[in-house]
C-alpha positions as CSV (number, residue, x, y, z in Angstrom):
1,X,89.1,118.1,103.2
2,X,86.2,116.3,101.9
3,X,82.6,118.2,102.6
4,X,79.7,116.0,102.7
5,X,76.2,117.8,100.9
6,X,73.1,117.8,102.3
7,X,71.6,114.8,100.5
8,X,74.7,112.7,101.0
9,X,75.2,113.4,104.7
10,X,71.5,111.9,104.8
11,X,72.3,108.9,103.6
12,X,75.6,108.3,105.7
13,X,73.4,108.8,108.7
14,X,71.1,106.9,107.6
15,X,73.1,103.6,106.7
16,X,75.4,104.2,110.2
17,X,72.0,104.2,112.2
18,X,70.8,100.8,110.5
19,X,74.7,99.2,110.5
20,X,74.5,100.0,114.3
21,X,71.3,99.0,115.1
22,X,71.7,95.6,112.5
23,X,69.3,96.5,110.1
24,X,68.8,95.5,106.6
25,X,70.4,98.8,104.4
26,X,71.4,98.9,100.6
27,X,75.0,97.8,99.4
28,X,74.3,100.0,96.3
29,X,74.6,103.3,99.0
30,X,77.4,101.9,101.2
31,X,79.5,101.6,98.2
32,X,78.2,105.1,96.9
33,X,79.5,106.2,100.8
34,X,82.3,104.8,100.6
35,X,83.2,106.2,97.3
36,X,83.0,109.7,99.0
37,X,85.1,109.1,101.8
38,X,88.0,107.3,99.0
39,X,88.4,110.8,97.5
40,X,89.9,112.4,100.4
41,X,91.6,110.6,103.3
42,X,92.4,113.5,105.2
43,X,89.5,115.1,107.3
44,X,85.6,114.7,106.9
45,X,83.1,117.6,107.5
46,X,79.7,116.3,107.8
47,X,76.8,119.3,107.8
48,X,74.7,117.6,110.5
49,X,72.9,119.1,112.7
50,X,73.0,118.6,116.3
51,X,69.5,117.7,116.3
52,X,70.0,115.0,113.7
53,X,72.9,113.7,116.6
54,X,70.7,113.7,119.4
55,X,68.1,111.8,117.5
56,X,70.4,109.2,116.2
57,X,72.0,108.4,119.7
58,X,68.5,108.3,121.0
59,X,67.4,106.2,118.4
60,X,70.2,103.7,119.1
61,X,69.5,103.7,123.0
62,X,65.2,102.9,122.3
63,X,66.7,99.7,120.8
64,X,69.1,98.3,122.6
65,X,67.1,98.9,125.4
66,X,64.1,97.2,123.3
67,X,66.7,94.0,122.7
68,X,67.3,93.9,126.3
């Protein structure tokens, strides 16, 4: 099982919010991300909050509702 820290759930949510709502992120953290999720195919635990979900699905509804 891989297990996701603090600091590196942060930046998964952080590149999946601006890969979903087509922003410009950094290729030097994607491929940091995806060098986490290569160790360990077999389940992901991420330490997020439920507050830190509910702001990212929010987040993604403001804009496509702002693109619309």
């Amino acid at each position: 099982m891989l297990v996701l820290n603090d600091a590196q759930a942060i930046v998964v949510e952080s590149l999946l919010t601006k890969m979903l709502l087509n922003d410009t992120y950094s290729v030097a953290q994607l491929e940091e991300a995806i060098g986490w999720f290569q160790r360990e195919a077999d389940w992901v635990s991420c330490p997020f909050e439920q507050v830190w979900s509910q702001n990212l699905a929010q987040e993604i509804v403001r804009e496509l509702r702002r693109q619309t």
